[in-house]
LOKOLDO-926948 format. One record per residue (C-alpha): x, y, z; residue in three letters; residue number from 1. Coordinates in steps of 0.5 Angstrom, whole numbers. Layout:
     x     y     z rest  nr
     X     Y     Z  ALA NUM
...
END
This chain:
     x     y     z rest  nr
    95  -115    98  UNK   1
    90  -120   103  UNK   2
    86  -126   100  UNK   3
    80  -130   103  UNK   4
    84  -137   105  UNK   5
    78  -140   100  UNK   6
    83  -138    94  UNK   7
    89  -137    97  UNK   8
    91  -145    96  UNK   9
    89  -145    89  UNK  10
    93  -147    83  UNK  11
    94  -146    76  UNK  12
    92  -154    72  UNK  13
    98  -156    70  UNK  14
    96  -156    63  UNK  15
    95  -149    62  UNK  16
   102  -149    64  UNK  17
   105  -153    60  UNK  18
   102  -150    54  UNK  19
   104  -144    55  UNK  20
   110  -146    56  UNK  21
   110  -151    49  UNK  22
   107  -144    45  UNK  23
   113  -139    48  UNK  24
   118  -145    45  UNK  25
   113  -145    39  UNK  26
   114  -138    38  UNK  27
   122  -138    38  UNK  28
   122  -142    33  UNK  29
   121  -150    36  UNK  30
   118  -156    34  UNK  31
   113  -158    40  UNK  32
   109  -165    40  UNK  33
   103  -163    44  UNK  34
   101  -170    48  UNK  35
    98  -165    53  UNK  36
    91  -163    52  UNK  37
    85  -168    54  UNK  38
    82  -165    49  UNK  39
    79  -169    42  UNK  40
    82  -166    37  UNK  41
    75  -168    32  UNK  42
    71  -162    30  UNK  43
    64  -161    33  UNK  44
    60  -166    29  UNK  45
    56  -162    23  UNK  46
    49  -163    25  UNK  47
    50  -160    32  UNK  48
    54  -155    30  UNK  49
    50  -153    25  UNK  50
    44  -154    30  UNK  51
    47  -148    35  UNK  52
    48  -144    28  UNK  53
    41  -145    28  UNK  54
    38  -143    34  UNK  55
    43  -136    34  UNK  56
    39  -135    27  UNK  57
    32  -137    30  UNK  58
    35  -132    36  UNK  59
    36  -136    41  UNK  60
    40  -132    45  UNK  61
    37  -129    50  UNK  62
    37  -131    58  UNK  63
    33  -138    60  UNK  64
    31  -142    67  UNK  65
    38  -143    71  UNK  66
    37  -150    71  UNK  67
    36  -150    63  UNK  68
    31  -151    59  UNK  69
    26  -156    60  UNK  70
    27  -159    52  UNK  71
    35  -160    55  UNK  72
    34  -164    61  UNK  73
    28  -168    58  UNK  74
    33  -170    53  UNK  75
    40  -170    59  UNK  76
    35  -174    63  UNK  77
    33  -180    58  UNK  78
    39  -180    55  UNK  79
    44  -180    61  UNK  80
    38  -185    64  UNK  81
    39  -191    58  UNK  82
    46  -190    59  UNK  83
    46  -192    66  UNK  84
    39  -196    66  UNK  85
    36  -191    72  UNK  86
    29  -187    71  UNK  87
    32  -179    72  UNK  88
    27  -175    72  UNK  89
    28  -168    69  UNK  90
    28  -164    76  UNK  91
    34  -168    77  UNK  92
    38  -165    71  UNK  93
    41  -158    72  UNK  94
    45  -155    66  UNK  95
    51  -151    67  UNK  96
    56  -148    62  UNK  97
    61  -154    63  UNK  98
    62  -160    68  UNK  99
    66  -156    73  UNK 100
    60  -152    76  UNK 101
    57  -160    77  UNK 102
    64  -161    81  UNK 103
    63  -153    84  UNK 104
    56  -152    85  UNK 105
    54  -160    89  UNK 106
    62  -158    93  UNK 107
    59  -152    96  UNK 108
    52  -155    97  UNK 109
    55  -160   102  UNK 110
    60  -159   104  UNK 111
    62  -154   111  UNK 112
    68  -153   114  UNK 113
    71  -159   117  UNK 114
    68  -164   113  UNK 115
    73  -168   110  UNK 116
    72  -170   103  UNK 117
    76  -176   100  UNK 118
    78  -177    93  UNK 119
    83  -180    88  UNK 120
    90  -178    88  UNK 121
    93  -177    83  UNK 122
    86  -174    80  UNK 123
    83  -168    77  UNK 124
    86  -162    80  UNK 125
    80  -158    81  UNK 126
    78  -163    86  UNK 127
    83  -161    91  UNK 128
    80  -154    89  UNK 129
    74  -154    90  UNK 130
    75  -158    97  UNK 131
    79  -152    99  UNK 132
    74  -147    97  UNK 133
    69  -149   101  UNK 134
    72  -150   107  UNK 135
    72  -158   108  UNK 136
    80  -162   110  UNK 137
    82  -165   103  UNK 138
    83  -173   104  UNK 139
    87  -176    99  UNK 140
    87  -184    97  UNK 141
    92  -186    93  UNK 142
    89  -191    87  UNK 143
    93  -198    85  UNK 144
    95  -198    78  UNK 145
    94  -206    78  UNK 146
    87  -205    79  UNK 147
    86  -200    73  UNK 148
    88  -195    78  UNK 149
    82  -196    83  UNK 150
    82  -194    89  UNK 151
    86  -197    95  UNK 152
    80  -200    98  UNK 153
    84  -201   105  UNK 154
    87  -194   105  UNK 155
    80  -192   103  UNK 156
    76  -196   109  UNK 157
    82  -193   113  UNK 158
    80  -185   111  UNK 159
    72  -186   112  UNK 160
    70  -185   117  UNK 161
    63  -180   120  UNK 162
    67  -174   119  UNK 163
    66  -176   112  UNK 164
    61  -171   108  UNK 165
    63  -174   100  UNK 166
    67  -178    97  UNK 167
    69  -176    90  UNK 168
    69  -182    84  UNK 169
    72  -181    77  UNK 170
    71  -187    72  UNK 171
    73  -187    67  UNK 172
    79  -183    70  UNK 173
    84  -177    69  UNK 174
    89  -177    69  UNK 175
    89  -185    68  UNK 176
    85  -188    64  UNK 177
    82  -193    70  UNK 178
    76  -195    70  UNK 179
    73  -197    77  UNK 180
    71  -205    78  UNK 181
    63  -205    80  UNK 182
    66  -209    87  UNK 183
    69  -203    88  UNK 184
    63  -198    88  UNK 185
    59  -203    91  UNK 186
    64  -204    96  UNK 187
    64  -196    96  UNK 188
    57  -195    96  UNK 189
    56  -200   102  UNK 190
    62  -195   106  UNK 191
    58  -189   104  UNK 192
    51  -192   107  UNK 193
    54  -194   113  UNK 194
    58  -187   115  UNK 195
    51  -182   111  UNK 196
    57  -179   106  UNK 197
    54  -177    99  UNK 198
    58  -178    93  UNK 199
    59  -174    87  UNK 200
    61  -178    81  UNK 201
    65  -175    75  UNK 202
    63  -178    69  UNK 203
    65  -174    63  UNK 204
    69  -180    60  UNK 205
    63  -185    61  UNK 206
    62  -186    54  UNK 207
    70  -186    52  UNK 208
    71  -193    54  UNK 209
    74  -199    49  UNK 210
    75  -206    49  UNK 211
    67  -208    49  UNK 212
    68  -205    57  UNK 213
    64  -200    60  UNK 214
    64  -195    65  UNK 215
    59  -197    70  UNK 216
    56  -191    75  UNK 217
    55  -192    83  UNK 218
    48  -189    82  UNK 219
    46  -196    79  UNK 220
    48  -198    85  UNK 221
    42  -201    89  UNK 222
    41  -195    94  UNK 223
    45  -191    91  UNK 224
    41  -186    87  UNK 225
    38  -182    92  UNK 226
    46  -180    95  UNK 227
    49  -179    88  UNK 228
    51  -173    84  UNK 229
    53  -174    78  UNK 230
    57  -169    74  UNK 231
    57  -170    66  UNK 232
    57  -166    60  UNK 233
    59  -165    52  UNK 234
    66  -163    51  UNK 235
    69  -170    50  UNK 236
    63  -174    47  UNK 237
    62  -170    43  UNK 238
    68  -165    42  UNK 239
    64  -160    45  UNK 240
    70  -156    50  UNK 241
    69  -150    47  UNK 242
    61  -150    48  UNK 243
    62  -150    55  UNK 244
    56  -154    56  UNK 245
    55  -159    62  UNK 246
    50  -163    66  UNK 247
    49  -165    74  UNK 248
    45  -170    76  UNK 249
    42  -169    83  UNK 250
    36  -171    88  UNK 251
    31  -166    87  UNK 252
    31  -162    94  UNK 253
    39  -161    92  UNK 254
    38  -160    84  UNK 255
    33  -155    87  UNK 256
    40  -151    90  UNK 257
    44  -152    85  UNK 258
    39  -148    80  UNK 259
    40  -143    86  UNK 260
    48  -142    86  UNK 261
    47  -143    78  UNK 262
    43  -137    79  UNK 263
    47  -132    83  UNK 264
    54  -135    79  UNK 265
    52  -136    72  UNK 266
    45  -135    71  UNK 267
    45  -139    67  UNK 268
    47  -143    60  UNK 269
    47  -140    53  UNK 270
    41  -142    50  UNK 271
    44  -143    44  UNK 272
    49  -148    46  UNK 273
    43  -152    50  UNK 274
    39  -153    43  UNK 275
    46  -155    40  UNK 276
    47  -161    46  UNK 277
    39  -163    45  UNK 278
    41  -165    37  UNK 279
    48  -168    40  UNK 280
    43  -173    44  UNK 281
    38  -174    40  UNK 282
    41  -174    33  UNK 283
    46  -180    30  UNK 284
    51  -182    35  UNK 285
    55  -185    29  UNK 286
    60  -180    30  UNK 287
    61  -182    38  UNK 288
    61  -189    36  UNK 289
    67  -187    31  UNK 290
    71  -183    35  UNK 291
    71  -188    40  UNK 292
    74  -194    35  UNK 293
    79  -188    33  UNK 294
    81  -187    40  UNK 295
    82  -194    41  UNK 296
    86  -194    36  UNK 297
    91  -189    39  UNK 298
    91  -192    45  UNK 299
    94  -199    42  UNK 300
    99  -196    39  UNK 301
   101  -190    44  UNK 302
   101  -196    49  UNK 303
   106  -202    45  UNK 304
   110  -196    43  UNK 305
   111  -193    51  UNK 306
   112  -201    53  UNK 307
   117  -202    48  UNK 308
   121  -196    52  UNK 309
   126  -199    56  UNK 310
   124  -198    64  UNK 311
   118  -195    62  UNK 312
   112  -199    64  UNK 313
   104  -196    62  UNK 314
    98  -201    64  UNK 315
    92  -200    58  UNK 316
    87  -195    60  UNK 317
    81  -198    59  UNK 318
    78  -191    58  UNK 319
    78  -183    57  UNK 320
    83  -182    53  UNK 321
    89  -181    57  UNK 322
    95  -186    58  UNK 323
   100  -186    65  UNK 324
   107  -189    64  UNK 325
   110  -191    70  UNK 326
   118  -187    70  UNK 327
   120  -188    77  UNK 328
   125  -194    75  UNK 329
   129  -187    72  UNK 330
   130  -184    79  UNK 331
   127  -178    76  UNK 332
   121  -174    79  UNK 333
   116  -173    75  UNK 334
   116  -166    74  UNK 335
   123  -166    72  UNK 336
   122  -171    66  UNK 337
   116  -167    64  UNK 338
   121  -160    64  UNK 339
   125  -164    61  UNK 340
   122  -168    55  UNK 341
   120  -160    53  UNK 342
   126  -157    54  UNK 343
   130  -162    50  UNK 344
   126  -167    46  UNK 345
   121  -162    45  UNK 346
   115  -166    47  UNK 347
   110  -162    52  UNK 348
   106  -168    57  UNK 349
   104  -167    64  UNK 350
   108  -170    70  UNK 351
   103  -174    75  UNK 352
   105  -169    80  UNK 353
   101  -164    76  UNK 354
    94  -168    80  UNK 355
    96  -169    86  UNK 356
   102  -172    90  UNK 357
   100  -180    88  UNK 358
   102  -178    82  UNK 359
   110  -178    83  UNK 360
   113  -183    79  UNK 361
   108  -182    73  UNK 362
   107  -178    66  UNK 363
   101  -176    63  UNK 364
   100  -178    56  UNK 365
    95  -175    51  UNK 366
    92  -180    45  UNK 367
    87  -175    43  UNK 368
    91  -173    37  UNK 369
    93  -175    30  UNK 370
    97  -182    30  UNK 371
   103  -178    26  UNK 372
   104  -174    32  UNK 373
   104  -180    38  UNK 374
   109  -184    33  UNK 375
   113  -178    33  UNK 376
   112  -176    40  UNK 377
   113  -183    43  UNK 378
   120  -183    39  UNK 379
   122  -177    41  UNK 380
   121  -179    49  UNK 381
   124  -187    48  UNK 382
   130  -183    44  UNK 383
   131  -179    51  UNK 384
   130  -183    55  UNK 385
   135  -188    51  UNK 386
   141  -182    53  UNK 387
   139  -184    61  UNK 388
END
């Protein structure tokens, strides 16, 4: 059978595979530690879920505008405003059935074939993905480790150029945990005014940030607003993966499209998940507040315990919740470690490879789970990685 060219270079996410193929262990019988999922392994916070329950009973559960309705971007446009310190304008939000259509839908406005398109390797997968379906050249920038894996700012200014139609930014990041300096996105910022490129910034993990630090958005930088997208949801702030409930963030005349792509592609959102996110940003954040603290507590531990590994080296994540040892002192590629800590220490992690070729040398850890499970994880890996 013949396909498009625009899905013939798709991959699965490296997770799905993982866990399917930690499930298949499961089912003949194995033990396997689950260090894979970026997902918070928290239950919906209760008054939000219960405001979903409500509206289906109230029977909200019919179509509504595709860009959402007005009471959710009212609410996205104060609450996303205050986090960042930027008057948004409800016009600008548009709600979407998860963060990915804000990576898709702003991608496909934008981006014509030709059109190089620059983002963080390693990085989330359907970076590459949605580049690729929309006709532009992928431009890959490798990250720095010692810099809370930023970008490479000489590799950067070395890739941009007037060809340069986006530029994609993820902080906090996965599968690092990085967060970008702000000298690093005013450094960016001036790059993208000089060469007219948009830039689309991911930031689903902009409130999962520890040590009394903060994510800062490019968008605050002076300028900056009126050339960013931002794309930002639910499901890790406030547990909400299956809702499937995002947002995007985006100038008027460019949010106008968006609601038209979500129009022919989605419709729309469902409206009872809408009415459970207006009670997540408007109810108590004592839940958000108490997650972070307990995530930051994982993150401590995983990292003393992946440093006391010998030849094994992690730098602290200062957000997400994700941690990437550095391996490559084993002489192993990275897909091969994964492979084998499943098969043979019965612990599913993800090699870096899994997003993007900047990835060799690294695994990716997940501390979104109970600290029994990290120490029984991280013993199982050190006690491998100790048969070396």
């Amino acid at each position: 059978m013949t396909f498009s060219p625009r899905v013939t270079h798709l991959a699965p996410e490296g997770a799905y595979a993982v866990l399917a193929r930690a499930q298949a262990l499961e089912a003949q019988g194995r033990q396997i530690v689950h260090l894979e999922i970026g997902q918070p392994d928290f239950p919906t916070p209760e008054n939000v879920s219960a405001a979903g329950i409500q509206a289906i009973v109230d029977g909200k559960t019919r179509y509504n505008p595709p860009a959402g309705i007005g009471l959710l971007r009212e609410a996205v446009a104060v609450a996303a405003g205050d986090q960042r310190g930027l008057e948004i304008d409800p016009s600008w939000v548009v709600i979407g059935p998860g963060s990915k259509p804000g990576l898709f839908f702003p991608t496909l406005a934008l981006v014509q074939p030709g059109d190089e398109v620059l983002y963080p390797d390693p990085g989330f997968p359907t970076y590459a993905a949605m580049i690729g379906v929309a006709g532009g050249t992928p431009v890959p920038i490798p990250l720095i480790e010692a810099n809370q894996f930023s970008f490479d700012l000489e590799a950067f200014d070395a890739k941009i150029s007037d060809r340069t139609r986006l530029i994609v930014l993820n902080s906090p990041a996965n599968p690092t945990g990085g967060v970008i300096p702000f000298e690093d996105l005013q450094h960016i910022a001036e790059k993208a005014h000089r060469h007219n490129a948009w830039v689309l910034s991911d930031e689903i993990y902009t409130r999962l940030v520890y040590d009394g630090g903060a994510a800062r958005s490019i968008a605050e930088v002076d300028g900056m607003l009126e050339r960013t997208i931002i794309a930002d949801g639910f499901s890790k702030t406030y547990s909400m993966t299956g809702w499937r409930l995002g947002f995007t963030i985006a100038p008027a005349a460019l949010a106008e499209r968006l609601e038209l792509l979500a129009t022919h592609a989605v419709g729309c959102t469902a409206t009872f998940t809408q009415f459970a996110g207006i009670e997540a940003l408007t109810g108590p954040q004592d839940f958000v507040l108490a997650m972070t603290a307990e995530y930051q507590r994982r993150r401590d531990r995983m990292l003393e315990l992946v440093n006391a590994i010998p030849g094994v080296r992690a730098e602290k994540p200062q957000g997400a919740f994700y941690l990437f040892p550095n391996i490559s002192s084993y002489g192993l590629s990275s897909k091969e470690v994964a492979a084998r800590l499943i098969d043979e220490a019965g612990v599913a992690v993800l090699a870096g490879t899994d997003f993007g070729n900047g990835g060799e040398g690294y695994i990716r850890l997940v501390y979104a789970t109970s600290m029994e499970q990290i120490e029984e994880g991280i013993g199982k890996i050190a006690d491998w990685f100790a048969r070396r």
